[in-house]
C-alpha positions as CSV (number, residue, x, y, z in Angstrom):
1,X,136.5,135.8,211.5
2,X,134.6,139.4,212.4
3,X,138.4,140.6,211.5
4,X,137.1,141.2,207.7
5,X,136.8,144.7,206.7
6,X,133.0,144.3,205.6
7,X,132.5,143.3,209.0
8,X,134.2,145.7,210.5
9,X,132.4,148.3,208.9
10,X,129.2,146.9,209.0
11,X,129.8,146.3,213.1
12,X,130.7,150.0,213.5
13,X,127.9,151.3,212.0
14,X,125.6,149.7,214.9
15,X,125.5,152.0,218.2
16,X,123.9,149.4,220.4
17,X,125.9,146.8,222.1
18,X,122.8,144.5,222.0
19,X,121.9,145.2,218.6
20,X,125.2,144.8,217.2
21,X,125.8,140.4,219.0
22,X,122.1,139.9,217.6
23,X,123.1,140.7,214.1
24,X,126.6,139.2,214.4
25,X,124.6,136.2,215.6
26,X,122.1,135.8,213.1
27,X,124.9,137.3,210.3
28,X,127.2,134.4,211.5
29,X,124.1,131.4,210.9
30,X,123.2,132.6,207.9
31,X,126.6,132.4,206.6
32,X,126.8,128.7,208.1
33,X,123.2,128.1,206.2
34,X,124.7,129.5,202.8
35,X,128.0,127.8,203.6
36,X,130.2,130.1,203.1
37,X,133.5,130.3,204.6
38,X,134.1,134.1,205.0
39,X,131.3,137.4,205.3
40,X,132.6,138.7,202.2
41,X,131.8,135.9,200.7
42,X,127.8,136.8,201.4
43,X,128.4,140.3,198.9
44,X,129.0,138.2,196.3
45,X,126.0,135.8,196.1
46,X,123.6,136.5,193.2
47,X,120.1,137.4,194.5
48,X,118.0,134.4,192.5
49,X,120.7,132.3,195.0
50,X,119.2,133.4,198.3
């Protein structure tokens, strides 16, 4: 699912190859604890939600 364009981006912008799976990791659990489906999804979310 990384394959989205947000993530993509987001993913580049990291230089560190540790830094970068620790923030896919927690990325990827907090989109199962808002259960969403895709990481775009998370942009769209109103803030009162979270």
């Amino acid at each position: 699912m990384t394959e989205e364009r947000c993530v993509r981006l987001f993913l580049a912008s990291i230089k560190s190859d540790v830094t970068r799976k620790e923030y896919l990791k927690n990325l990827d659990r907090f989109r199962t604890f808002t259960k969403t489906n895709k990481y775009s999804e998370l942009l769209k979310i109103k803030e009162k939600k979270l």
